[in-house]
FILUMNU-744419 format. One line per 3 residues: number of its first residue (from 1); for each residue y, z, x of C-alpha. Coordinates in steps of 0.02 Angstrom, whole numbers. Example, Ala and Ser with C-alpha at 12.3 -4.5 7.8 and 13.67 -1.06 7.14 Angstrom:
<rs>
1) -225 390 615; -53 357 684
</rs>
This chain:
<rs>
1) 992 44 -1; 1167 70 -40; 1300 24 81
4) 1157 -61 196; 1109 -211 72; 1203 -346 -15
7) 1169 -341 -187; 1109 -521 -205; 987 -506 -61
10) 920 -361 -146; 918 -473 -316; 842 -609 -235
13) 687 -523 -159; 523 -519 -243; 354 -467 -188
16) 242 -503 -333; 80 -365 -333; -37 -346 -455
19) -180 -240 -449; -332 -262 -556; -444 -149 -631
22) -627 -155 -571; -666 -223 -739; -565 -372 -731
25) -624 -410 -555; -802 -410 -639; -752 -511 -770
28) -661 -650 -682; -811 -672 -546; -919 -689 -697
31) -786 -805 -781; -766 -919 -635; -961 -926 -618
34) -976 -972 -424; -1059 -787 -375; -1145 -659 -430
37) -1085 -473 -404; -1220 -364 -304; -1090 -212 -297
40) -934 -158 -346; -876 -10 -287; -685 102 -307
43) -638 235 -194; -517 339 -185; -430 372 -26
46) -296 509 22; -133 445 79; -135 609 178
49) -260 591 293; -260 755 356; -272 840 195
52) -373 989 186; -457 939 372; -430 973 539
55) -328 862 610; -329 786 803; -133 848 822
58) 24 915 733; 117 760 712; -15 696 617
61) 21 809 482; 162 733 406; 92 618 279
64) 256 553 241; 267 484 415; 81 376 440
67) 97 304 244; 267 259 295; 204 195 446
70) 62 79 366; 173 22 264; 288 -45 401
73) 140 -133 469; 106 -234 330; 293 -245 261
76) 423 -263 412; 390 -452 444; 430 -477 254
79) 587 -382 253; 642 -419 417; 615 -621 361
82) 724 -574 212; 845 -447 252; 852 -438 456
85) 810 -303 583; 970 -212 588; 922 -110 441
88) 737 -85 452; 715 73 546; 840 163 409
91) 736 79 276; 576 151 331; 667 341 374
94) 705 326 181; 534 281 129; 463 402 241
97) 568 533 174; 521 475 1; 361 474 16
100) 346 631 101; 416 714 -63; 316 643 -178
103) 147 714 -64; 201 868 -80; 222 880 -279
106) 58 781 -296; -136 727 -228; -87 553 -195
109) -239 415 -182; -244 232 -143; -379 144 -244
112) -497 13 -154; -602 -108 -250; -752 -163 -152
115) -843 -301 -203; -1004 -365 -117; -1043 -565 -193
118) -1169 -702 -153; -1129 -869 -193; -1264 -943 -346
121) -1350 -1110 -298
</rs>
């Protein structure tokens, strides 16, 4: 965010993610010994949610806009907590416009791990 962040609040920020594999999932249940799986399931979901169906109106469309959107949700009390509001809605026009690229070059997919458990004993 050039011009709109100090360089040391960018520095300092971390938001630690780490996604497993639906293999490791099963394995650490297993490992840790407390349940037993009864399903694990992935699926795959568009990040354009319109893609390829009819959608309820025009503005929904713009995939760029409703990831960027859900992303807000989740994000903007973390950034906001970290950075302040004064640069939030230009952070999120970015991402939007970002985002919005990257749709159009490619099918792009969130992956959701389901897992259904019941505890042993």
């Amino acid at each position: 965010m050039q011009g709109l962040i100090e360089e040391e609040k960018l520095n300092s920020f971390n938001i630690p993610k780490y996604t497993p594999c639906p293999a490791e999932v099963q394995t650490e249940v297993q490992k840790e010994g407390s349940f037993s799986i009864d399903r694990l399931e992935v699926t795959e979901v568009n990040w354009n949610a319109c893609d390829n169906e009819l959608c309820p109106s025009d503005e929904f469309k713009d995939g760029g806009y409703n990831v960027a959107n859900c992303m807000r949700a989740v994000a903007e009390p973390i950034l906001v907590s970290h950075f302040g509001k004064t640069i939030i809605d230009e952070v999120f026009r970015r991402y939007r416009v970002i985002i919005a690229d990257r749709m159009s070059k490619e099918r792009t997919e969130f992956i959701i791990v389901t897992v259904s458990m019941t505890r042993k004993g």
